[in-house]
DRENMARSE-169946 format. One record per residue: residue in one letter; x, y, z of N, C-alpha, C in turn. Coordinates in steps of 0.2 Angstrom, whole numbers. Layout:
BEGIN
+-----+-------+-------+-------+-------+-------+-------+-------+-------+-------+
! res !   n_X !   n_Y !   n_Z !  ca_X !  ca_Y !  ca_Z !   c_X !   c_Y !   c_Z !
+-----+-------+-------+-------+-------+-------+-------+-------+-------+-------+
!   a !     X !     Y !     Z !     X !     Y !     Z !     X !     Y !     Z !
...
+-----+-------+-------+-------+-------+-------+-------+-------+-------+-------+
//
This chain:
BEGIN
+-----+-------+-------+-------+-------+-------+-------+-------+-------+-------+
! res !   n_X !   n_Y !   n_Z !  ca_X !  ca_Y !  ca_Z !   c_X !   c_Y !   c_Z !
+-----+-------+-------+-------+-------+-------+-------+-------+-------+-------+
!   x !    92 !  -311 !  -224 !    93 !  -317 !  -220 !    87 !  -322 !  -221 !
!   x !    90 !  -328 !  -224 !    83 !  -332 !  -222 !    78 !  -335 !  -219 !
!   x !    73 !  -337 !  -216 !    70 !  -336 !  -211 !    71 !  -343 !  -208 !
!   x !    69 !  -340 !  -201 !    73 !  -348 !  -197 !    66 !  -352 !  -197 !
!   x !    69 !  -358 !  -194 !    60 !  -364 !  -192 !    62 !  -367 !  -200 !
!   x !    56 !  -376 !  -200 !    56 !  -379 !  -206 !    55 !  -376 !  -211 !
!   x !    57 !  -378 !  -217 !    58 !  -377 !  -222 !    51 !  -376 !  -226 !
!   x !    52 !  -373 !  -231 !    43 !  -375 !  -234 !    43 !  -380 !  -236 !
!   x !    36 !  -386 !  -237 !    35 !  -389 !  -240 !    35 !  -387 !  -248 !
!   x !    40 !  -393 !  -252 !    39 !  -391 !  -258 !    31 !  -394 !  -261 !
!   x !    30 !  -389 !  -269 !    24 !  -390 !  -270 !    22 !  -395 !  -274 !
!   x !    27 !  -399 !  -277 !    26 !  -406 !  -278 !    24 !  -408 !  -276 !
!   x !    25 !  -416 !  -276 !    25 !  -422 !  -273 !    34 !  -424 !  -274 !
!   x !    36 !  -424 !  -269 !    45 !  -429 !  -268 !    45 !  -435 !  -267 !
!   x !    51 !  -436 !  -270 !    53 !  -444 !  -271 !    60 !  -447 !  -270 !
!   x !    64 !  -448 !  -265 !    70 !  -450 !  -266 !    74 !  -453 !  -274 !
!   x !    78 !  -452 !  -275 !    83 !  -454 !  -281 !    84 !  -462 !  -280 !
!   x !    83 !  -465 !  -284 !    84 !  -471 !  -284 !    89 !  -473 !  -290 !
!   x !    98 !  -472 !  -286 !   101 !  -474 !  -293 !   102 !  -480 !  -296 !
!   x !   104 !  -481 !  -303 !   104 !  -484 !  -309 !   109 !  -492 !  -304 !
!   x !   111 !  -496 !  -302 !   115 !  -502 !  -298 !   110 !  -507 !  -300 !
!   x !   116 !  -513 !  -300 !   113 !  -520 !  -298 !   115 !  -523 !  -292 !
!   x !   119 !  -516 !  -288 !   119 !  -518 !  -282 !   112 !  -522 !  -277 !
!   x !   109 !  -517 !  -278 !   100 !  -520 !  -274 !    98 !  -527 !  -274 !
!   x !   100 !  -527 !  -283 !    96 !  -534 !  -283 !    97 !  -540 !  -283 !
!   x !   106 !  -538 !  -283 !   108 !  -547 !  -280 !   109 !  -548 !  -274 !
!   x !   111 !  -541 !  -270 !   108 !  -541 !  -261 !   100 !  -545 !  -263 !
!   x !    98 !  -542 !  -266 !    89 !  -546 !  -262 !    90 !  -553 !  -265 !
!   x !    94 !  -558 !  -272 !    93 !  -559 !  -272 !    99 !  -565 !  -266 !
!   x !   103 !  -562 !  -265 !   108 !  -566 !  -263 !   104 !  -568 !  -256 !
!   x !   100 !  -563 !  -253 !    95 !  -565 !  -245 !    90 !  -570 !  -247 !
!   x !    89 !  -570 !  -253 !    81 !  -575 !  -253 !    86 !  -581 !  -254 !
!   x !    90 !  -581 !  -257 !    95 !  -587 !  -258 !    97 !  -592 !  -251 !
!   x !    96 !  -587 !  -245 !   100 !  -588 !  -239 !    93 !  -591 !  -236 !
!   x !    87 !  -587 !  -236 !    83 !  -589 !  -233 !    79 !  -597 !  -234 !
!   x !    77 !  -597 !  -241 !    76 !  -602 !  -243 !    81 !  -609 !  -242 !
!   x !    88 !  -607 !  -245 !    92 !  -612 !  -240 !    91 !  -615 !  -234 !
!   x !    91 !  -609 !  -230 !    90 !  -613 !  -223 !    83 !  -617 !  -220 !
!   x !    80 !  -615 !  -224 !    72 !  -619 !  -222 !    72 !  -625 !  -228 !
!   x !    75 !  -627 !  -233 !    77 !  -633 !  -236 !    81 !  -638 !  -230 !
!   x !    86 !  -633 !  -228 !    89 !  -639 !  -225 !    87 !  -639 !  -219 !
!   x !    83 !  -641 !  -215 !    80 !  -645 !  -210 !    78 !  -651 !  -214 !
!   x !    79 !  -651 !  -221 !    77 !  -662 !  -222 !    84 !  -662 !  -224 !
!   x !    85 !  -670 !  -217 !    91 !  -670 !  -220 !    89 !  -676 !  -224 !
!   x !    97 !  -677 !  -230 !    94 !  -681 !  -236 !    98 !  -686 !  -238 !
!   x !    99 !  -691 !  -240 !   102 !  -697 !  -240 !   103 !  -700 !  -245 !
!   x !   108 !  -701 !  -251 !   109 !  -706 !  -257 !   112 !  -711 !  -257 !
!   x !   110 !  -716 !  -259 !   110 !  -723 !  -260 !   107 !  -728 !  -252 !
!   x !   101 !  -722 !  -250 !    98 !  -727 !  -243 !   102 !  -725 !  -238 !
!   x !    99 !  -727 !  -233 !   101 !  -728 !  -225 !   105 !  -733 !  -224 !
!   x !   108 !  -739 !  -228 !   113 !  -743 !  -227 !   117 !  -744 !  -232 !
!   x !   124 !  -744 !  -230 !   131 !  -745 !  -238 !   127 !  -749 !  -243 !
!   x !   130 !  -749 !  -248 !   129 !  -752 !  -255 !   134 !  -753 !  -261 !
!   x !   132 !  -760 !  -261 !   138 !  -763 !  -266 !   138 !  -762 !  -270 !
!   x !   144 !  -760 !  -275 !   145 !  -762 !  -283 !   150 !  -766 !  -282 !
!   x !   148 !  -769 !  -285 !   153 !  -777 !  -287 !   156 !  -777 !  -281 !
!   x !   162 !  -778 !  -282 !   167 !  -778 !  -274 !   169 !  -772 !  -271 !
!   x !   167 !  -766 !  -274 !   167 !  -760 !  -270 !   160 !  -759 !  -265 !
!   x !   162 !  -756 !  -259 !   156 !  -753 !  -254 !   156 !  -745 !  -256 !
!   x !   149 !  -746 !  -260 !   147 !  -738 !  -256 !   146 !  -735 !  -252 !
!   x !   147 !  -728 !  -249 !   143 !  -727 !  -242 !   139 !  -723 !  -243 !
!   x !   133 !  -724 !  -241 !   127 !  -717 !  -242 !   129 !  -710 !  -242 !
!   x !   126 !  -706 !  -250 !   129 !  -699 !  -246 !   125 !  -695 !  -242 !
!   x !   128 !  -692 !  -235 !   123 !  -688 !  -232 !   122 !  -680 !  -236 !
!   x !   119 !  -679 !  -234 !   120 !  -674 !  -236 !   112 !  -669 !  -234 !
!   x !   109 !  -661 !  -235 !   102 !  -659 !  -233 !   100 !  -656 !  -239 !
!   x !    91 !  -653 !  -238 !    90 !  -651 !  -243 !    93 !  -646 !  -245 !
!   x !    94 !  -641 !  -244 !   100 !  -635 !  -246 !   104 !  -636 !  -251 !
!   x !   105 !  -644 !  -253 !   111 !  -644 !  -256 !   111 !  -640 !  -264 !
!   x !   105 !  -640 !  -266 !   106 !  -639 !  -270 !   105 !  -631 !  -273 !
!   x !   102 !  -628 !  -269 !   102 !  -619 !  -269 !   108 !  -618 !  -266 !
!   x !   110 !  -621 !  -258 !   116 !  -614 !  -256 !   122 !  -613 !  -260 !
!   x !   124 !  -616 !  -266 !   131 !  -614 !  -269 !   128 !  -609 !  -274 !
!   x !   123 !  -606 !  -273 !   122 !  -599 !  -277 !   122 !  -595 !  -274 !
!   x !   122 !  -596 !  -268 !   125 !  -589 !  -262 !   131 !  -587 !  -263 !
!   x !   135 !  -593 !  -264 !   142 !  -592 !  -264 !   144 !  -588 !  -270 !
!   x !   141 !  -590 !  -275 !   141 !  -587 !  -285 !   140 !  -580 !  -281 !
!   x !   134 !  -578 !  -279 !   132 !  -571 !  -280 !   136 !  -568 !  -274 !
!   x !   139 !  -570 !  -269 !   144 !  -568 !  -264 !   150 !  -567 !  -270 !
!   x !   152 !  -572 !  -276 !   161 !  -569 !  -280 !   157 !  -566 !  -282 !
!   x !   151 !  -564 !  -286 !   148 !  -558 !  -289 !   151 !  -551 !  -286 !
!   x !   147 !  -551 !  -278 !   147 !  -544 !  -276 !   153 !  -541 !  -273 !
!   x !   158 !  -548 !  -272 !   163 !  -545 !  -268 !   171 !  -544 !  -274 !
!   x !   170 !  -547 !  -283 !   175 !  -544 !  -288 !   172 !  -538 !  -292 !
!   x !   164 !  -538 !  -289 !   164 !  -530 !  -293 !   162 !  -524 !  -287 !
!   x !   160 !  -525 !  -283 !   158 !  -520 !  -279 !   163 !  -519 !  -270 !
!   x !   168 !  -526 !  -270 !   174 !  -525 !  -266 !   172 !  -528 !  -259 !
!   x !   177 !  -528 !  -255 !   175 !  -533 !  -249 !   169 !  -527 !  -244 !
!   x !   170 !  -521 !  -242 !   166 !  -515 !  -238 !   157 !  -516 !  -241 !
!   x !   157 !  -517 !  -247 !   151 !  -518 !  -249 !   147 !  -527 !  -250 !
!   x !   151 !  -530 !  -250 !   150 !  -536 !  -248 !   150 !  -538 !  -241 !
!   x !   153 !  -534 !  -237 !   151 !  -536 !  -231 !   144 !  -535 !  -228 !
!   x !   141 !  -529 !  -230 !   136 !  -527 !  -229 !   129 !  -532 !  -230 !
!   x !   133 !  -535 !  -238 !   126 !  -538 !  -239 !   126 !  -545 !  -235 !
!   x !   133 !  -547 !  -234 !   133 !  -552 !  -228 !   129 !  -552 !  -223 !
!   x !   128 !  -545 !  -219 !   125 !  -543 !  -212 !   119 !  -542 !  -214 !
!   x !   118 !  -540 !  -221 !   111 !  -539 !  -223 !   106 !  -546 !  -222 !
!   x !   111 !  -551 !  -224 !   107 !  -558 !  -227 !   107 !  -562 !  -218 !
!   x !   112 !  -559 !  -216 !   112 !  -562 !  -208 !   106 !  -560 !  -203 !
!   x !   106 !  -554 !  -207 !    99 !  -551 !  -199 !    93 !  -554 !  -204 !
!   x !    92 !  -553 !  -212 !    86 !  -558 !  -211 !    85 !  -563 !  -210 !
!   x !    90 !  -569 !  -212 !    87 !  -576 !  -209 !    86 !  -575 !  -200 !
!   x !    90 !  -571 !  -195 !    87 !  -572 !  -191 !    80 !  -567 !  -190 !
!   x !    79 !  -563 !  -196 !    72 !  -562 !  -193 !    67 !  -566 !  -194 !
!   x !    69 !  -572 !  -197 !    64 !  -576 !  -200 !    62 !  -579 !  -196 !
!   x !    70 !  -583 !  -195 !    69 !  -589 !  -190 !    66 !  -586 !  -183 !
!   x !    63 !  -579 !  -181 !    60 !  -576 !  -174 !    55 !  -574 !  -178 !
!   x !    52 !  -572 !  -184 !    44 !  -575 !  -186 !    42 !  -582 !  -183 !
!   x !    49 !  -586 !  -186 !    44 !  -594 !  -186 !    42 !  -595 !  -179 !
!   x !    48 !  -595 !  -177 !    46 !  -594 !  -169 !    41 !  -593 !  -164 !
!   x !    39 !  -588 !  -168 !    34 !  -582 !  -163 !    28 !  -587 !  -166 !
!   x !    28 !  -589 !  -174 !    20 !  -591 !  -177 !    21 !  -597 !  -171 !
!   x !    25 !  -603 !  -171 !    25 !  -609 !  -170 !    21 !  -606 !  -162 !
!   x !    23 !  -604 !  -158 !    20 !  -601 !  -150 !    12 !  -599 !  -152 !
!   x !    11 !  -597 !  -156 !     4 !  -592 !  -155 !     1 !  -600 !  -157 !
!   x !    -7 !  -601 !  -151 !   -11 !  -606 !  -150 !   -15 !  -607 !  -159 !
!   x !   -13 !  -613 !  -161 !   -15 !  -615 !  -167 !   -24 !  -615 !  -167 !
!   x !   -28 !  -614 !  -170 !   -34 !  -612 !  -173 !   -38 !  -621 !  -172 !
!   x !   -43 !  -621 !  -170 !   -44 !  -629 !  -171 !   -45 !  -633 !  -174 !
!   x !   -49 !  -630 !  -184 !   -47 !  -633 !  -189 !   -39 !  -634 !  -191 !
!   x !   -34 !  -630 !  -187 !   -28 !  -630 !  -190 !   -25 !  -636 !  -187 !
!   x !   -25 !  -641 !  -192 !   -23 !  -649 !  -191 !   -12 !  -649 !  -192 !
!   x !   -10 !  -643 !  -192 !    -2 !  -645 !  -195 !     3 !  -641 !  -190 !
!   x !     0 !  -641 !  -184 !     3 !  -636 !  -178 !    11 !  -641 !  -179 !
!   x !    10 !  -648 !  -179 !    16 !  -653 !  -179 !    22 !  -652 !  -183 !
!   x !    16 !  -651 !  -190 !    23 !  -652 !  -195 !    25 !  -644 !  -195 !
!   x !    22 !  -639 !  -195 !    23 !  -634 !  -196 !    30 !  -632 !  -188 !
!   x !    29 !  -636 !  -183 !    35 !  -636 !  -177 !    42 !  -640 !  -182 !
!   x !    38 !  -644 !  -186 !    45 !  -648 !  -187 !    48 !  -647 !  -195 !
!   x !    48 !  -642 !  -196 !    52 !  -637 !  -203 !    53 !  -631 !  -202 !
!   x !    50 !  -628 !  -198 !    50 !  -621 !  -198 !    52 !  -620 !  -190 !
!   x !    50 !  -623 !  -185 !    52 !  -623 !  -177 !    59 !  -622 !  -177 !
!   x !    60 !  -617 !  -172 !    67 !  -614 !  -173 !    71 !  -622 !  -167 !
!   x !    77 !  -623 !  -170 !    81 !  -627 !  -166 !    87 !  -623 !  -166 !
!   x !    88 !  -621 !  -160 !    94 !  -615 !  -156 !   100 !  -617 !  -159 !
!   x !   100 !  -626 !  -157 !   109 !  -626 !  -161 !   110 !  -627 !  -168 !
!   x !   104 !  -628 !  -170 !   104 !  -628 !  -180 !   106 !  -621 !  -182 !
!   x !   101 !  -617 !  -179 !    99 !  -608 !  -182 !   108 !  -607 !  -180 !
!   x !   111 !  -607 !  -174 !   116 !  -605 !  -173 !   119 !  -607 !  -178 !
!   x !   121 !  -614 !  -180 !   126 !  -617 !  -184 !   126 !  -613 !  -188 !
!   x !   118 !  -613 !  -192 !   118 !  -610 !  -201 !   121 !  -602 !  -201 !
!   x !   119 !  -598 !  -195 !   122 !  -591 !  -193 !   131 !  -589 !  -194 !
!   x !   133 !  -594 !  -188 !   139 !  -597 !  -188 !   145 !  -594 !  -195 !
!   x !   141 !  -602 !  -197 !   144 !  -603 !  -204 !   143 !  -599 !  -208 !
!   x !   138 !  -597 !  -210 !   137 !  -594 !  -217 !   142 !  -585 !  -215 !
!   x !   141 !  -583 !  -208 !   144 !  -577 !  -207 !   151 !  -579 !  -208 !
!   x !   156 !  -581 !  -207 !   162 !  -583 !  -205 !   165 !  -584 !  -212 !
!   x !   160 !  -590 !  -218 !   162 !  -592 !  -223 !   161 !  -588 !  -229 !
!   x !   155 !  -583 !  -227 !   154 !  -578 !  -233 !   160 !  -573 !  -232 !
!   x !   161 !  -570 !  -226 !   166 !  -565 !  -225 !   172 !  -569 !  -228 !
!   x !   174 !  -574 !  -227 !   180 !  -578 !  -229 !   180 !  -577 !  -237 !
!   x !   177 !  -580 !  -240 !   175 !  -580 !  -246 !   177 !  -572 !  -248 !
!   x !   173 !  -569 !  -249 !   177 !  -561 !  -249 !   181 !  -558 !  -247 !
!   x !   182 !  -561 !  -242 !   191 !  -556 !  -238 !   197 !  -559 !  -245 !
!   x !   193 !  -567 !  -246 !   202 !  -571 !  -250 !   201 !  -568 !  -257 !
!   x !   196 !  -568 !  -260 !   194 !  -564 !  -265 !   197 !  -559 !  -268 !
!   x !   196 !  -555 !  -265 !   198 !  -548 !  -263 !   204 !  -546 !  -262 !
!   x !   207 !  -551 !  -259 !   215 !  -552 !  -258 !   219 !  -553 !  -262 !
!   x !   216 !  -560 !  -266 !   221 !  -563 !  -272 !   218 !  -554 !  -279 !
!   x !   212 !  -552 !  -279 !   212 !  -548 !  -285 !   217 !  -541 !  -284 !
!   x !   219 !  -540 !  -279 !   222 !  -535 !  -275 !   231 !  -538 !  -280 !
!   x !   232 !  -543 !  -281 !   237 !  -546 !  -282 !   238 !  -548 !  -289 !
!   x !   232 !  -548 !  -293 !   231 !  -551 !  -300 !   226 !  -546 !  -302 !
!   x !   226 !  -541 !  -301 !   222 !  -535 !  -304 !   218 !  -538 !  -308 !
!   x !   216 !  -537 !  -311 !   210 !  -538 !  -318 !   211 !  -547 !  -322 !
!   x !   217 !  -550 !  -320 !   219 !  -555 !  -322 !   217 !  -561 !  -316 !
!   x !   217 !  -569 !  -321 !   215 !  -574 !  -316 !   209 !  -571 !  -313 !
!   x !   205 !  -572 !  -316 !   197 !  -573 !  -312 !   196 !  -580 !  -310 !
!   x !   198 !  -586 !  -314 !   197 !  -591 !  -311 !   198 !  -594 !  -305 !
!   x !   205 !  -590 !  -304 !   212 !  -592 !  -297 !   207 !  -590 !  -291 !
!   x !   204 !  -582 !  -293 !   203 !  -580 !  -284 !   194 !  -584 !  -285 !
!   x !   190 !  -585 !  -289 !   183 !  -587 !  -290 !   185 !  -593 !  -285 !
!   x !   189 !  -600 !  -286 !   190 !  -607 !  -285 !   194 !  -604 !  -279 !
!   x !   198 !  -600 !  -276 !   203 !  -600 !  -270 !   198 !  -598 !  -267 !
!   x !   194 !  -591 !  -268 !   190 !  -590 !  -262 !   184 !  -595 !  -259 !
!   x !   182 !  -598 !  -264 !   176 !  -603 !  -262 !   178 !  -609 !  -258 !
!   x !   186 !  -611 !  -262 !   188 !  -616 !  -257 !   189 !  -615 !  -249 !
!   x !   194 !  -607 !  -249 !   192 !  -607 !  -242 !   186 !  -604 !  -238 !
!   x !   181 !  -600 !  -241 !   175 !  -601 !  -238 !   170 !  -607 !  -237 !
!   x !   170 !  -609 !  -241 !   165 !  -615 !  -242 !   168 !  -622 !  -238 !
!   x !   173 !  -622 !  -236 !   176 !  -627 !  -231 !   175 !  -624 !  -222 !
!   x !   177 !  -619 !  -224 !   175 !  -615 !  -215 !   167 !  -615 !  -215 !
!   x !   162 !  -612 !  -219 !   157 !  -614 !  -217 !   155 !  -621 !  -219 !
!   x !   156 !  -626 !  -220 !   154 !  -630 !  -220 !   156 !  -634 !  -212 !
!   x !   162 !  -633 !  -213 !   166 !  -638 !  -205 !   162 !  -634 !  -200 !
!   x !   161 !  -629 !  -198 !   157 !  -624 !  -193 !   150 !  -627 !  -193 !
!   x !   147 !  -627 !  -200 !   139 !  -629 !  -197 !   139 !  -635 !  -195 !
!   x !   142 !  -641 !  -197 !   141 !  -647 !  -199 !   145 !  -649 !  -190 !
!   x !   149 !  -645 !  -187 !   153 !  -647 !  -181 !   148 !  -645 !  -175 !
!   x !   144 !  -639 !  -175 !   140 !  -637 !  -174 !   131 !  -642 !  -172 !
!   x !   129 !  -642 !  -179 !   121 !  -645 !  -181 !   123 !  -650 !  -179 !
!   x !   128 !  -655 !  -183 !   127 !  -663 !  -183 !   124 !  -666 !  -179 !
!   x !   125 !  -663 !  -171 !   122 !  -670 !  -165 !   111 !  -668 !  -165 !
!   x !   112 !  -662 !  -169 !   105 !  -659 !  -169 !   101 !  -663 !  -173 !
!   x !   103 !  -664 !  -179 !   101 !  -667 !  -187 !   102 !  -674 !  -187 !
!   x !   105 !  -677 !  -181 !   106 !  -686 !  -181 !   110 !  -688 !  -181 !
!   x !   117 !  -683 !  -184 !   122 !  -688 !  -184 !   126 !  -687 !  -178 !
!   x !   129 !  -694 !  -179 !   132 !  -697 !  -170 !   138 !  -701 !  -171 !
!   x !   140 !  -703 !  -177 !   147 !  -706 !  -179 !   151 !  -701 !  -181 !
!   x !   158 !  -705 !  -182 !   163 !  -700 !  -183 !   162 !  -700 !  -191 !
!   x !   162 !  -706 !  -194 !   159 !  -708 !  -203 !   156 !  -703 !  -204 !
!   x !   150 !  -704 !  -201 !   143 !  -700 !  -205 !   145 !  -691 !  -204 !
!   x !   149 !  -690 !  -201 !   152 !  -682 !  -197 !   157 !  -680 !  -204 !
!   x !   160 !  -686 !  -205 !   169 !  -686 !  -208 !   163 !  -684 !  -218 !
!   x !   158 !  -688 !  -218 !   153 !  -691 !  -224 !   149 !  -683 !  -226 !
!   x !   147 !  -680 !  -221 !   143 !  -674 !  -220 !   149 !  -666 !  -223 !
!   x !   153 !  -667 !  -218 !   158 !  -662 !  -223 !   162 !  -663 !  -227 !
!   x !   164 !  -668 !  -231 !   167 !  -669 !  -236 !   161 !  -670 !  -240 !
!   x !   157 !  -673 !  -242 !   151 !  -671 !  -246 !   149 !  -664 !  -249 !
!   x !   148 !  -660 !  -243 !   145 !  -655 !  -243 !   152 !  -650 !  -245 !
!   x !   158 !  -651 !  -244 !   162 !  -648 !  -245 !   161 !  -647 !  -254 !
!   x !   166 !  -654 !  -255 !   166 !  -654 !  -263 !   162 !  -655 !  -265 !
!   x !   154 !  -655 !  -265 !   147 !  -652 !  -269 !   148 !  -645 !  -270 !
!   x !   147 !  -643 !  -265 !   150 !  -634 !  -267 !   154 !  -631 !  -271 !
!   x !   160 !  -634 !  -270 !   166 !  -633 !  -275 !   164 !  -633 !  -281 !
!   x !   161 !  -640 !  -283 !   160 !  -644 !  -288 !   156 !  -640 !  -292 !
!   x !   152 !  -636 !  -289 !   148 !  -633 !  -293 !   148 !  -627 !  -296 !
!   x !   154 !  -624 !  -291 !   157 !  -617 !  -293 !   159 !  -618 !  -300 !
!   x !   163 !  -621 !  -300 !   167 !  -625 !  -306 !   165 !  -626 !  -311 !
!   x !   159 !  -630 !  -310 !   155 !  -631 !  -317 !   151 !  -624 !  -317 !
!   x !   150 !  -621 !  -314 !   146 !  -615 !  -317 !   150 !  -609 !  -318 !
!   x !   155 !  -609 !  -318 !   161 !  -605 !  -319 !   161 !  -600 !  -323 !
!   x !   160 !  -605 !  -331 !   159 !  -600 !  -337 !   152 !  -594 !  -337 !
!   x !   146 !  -597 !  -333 !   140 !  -594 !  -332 !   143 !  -587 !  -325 !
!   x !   147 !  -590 !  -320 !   147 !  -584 !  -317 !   152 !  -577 !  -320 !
!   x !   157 !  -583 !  -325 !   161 !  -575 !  -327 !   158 !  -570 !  -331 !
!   x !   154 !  -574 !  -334 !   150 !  -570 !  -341 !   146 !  -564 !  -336 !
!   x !   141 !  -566 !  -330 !   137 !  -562 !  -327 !   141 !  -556 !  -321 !
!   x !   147 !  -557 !  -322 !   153 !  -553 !  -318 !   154 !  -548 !  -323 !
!   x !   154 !  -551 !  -331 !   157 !  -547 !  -337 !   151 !  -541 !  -337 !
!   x !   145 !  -547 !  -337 !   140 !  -541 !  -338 !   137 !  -534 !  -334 !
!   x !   140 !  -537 !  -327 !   137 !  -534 !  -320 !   143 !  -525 !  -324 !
!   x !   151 !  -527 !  -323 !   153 !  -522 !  -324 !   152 !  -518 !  -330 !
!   x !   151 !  -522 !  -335 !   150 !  -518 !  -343 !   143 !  -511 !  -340 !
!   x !   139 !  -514 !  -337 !   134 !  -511 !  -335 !   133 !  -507 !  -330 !
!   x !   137 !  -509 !  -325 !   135 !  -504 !  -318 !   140 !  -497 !  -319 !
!   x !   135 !  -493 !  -319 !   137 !  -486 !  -318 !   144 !  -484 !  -314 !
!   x !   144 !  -488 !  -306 !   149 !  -482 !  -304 !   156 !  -490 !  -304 !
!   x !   158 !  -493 !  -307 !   160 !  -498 !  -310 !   168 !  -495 !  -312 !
!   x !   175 !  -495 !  -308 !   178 !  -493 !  -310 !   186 !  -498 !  -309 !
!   x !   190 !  -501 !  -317 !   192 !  -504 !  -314 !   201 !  -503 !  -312 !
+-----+-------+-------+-------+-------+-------+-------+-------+-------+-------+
//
């Protein structure tokens, strides 16, 4: 019989197995993608100025819009990435993954913003005012992005359920549509009164902006994301279609 109590130490040195995926790295990459976002958008950002602007007898109205705008619709790209090759159970995880870091961050910045500033350290202000957590901002961005990533996945995952291997276009553009309008309306109904805005316009100017920039971009990078979907599965080992 073999002898009870721990086992021996083996005489090597052990190393967990580290398997062959590109699972890992677009979770890390899909979480930098989320964090960085979030800390972009505390500026919010404005085209054509603080007041409308004419072309000839047309009124423009300024676009609102925050810094964010122009990294978060690649959360969304690497969200259709993970949830047409790896399924909704494993995209949700990395949903939760990229949810518990930003708010780990947001309670880094928090905790730094509290500890007494040093007396050459002259930037106590700005460092409160980009990185100080605002409860109902961090909420909104949490909100949203939970509700709208999962969205995004669940439709995804539904229409390929329906169109097996065919139309990657149909669920790419349907699920972004209905994710990326749920979080956008959620952060934006949320944040607004936090970030400034206080009209119905600049509210109505903030989600439809920010809606169809989104879209906009899925769209045009479309051909870019199916090529990196073709390659994820050509490649990934446990890849079964």
């Amino acid at each position: 019989m073999p002898a009870s109590g721990p086992a021996a130490a083996p005489d090597h040195a052990a190393f967990a197995h580290v398997a062959r995926s590109y699972y890992p790295g677009i979770v890390a990459l899909f979480t930098t993608v989320l964090i960085i976002s979030n800390i972009c958008a505390t500026k919010g950002v404005a085209f054509f100025g603080d007041t409308d602007v004419a072309i000839g007898s047309l009124q423009v109205l300024p676009i609102l819009t925050d810094g964010g705008f122009f990294l978060f619709p690649l959360a969304y790209i690497l969200g259709d990435v993970l949830s047409e090759v790896y399924g909704f159970a494993a995209t949700r995880r990395a949903v939760l993954f990229g949810f518990g870091a930003v708010a780990l961050a947001a309670l880094c910045f928090w905790i730094t913003g509290l500890l007494p500033p040093a007396d050459f350290y002259e930037n106590q202000t700005a460092f409160d005012a980009v990185l100080g957590v605002v409860p109902r901002i961090l909420l909104a961005g949490l909100a949203g992005y939970l509700v709208g990533q999962l969205l995004n996945s669940y439709v995804l995952v539904r229409i390929k359920e329906r169109t097996k291997e065919k139309h990657l276009w149909a669920r790419l553009i349907g699920s972004t549509v209905v994710g990326e309008f749920a979080d956008t309306l959620i952060f934006c109904a949320i944040a607004a009164g936090a970030i400034g805005i206080s009209t119905w316009r600049d509210f109505a100017n903030y989600v439809i902006v920010g809606f169809l920039w989104k879209t906009l971009v899925e769209i045009v990078v479309m051909p870019l994301t199916y090529r990196v979907i073709a390659h994820v599965k050509k490649h990934e080992p446990s890849y079964s279609a």
